[in-house]
C-alpha positions as CSV (number, residue, x, y, z in Angstrom):
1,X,0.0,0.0,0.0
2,X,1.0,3.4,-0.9
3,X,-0.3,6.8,0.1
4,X,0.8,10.1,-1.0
5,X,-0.4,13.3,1.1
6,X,-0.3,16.0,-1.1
7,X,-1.3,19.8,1.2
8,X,-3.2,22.2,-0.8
9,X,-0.9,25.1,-2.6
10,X,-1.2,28.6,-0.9
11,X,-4.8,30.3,-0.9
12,X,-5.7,33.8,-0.2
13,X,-6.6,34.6,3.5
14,X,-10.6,35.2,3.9
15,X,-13.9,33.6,5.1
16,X,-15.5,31.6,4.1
17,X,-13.1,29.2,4.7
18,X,-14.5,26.3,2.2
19,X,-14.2,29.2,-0.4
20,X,-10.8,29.8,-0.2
21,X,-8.9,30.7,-4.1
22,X,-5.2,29.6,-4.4
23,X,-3.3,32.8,-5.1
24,X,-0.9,33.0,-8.2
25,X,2.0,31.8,-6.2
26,X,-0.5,28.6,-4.8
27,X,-1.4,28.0,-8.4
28,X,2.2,27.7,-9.9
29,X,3.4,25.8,-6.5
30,X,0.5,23.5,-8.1
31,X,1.4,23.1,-11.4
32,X,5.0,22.4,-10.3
33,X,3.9,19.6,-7.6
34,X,1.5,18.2,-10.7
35,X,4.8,18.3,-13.6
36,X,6.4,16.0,-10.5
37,X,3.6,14.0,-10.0
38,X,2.7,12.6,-13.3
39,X,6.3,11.6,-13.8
40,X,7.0,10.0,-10.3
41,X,3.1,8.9,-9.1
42,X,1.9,4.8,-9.6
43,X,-0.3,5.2,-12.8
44,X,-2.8,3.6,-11.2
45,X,-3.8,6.0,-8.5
46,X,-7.0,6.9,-6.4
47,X,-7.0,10.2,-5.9
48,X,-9.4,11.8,-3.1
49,X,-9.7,15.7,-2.6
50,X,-11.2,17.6,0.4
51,X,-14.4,19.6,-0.6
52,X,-12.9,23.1,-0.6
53,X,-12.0,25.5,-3.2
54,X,-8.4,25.3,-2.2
55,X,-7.8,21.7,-2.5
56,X,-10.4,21.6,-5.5
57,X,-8.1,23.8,-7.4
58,X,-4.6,22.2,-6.5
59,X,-6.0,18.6,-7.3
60,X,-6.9,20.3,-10.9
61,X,-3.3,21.0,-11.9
62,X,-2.8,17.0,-12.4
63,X,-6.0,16.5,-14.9
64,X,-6.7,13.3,-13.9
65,X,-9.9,12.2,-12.2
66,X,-10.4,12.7,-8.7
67,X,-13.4,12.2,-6.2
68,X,-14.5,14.5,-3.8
69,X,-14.3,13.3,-0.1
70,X,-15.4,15.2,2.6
71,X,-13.9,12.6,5.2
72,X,-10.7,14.7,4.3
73,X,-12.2,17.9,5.0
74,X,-10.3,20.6,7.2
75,X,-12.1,19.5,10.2
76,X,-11.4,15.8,9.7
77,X,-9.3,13.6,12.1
78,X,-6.2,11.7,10.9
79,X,-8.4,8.7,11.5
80,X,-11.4,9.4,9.6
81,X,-8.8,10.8,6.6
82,X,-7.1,7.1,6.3
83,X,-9.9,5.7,6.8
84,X,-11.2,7.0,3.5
85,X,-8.3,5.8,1.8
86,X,-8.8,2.5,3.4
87,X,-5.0,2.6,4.7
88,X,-3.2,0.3,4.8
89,X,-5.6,-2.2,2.8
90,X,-6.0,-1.1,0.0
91,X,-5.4,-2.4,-3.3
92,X,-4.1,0.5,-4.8
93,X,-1.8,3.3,-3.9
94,X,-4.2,6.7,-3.2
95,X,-3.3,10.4,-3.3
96,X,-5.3,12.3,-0.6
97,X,-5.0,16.1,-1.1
98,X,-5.7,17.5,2.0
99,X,-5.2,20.1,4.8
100,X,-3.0,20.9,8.0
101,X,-2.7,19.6,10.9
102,X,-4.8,16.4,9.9
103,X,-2.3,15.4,7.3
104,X,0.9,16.0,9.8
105,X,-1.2,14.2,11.9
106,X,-1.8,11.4,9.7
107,X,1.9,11.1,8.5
108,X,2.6,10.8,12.5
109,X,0.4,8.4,13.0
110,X,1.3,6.2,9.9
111,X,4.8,6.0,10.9
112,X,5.0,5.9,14.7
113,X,1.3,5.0,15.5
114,X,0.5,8.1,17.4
115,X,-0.8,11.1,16.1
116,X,1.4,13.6,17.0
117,X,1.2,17.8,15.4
118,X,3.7,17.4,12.0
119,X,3.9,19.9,9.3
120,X,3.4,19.3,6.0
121,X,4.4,22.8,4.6
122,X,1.7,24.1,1.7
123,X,1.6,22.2,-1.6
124,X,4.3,19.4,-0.8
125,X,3.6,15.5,-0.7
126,X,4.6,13.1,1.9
127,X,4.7,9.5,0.1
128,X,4.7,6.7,2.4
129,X,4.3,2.7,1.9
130,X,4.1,-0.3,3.5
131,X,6.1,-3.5,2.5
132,X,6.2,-7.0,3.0
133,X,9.6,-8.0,4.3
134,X,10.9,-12.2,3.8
135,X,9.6,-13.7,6.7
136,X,6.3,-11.0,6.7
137,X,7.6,-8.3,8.9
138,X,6.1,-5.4,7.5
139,X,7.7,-2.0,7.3
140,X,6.4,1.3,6.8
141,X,8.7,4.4,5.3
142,X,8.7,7.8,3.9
143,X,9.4,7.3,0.5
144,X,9.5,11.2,-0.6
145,X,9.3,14.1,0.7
146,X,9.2,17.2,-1.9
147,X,8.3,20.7,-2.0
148,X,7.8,22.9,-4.7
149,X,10.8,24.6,-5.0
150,X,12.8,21.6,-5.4
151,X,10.8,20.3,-8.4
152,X,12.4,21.5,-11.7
153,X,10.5,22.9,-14.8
């Protein structure tokens, strides 16, 4: 099982929350995390987006199909948000584009089992995956960790 957390790009500040627009910056920080996705991300994918504008918008830069999940919402728990992506059962790997601190938290909780307060700065992924070991130990690690400015053009 793999799961990527990707955190919305930068938004403008204002209420209501849900309604929140990326700002120019947020919108290129976007595009960039996309270009780095599709050439990095399993093709097949699952990809699940909070219901706000914000995360709406950065999910968009990859123009793949996505389904709206309001489990990952920005008042969701870590729980609730890997339960939606039915962690660590499921078939396929799963892209959750979420919000702070619930996908800290979740990152936390995947690695050490407890939630603890992580940051996942704005618009970078977290990829994470669980293995089957000889003998069937299992092991969890971070994969990746990138950020915007790190991705080339």
């Amino acid at each position: 099982m793999e799961i990527l957390l990707w955190r919305h790009a930068e938004a403008e500040a204002g209420e209501p929350d849900e309604g929140r627009v990326l700002t120019a910056k947020g919108i290129r920080q976007a595009q960039k995390m996309a270009r780095w996705l599709e050439r990095n991300q399993p093709s097949r994918c699952r990809i699940l987006v909070s219901p706000t504008v914000r995360t709406v918008q950065t999910a968009q830069a990859l123009e793949r199909k996505f389904k709206i999940c309001s489990e990952i919402a920005p008042d969701a728990t870590p729980q609730a948000l890997l339960a939606a992506a039915n962690w660590p059962d499921a078939k396929e790997p799963v892209l959750l584009v979420g919000h702070q601190p619930t996908l800290g938290q979740a990152a936390a909780l995947i690695l050490t089992g407890t939630v603890q307060d992580w940051t996942v700065r704005k618009a970078n992924v977290w990829w994470l995956a669980r293995r089957e070991r000889d003998g069937g130990d299992i092991d969890t690690i971070l994969k990746a960790v990138v950020s915007p400015e790190l991705v080339m053009k």
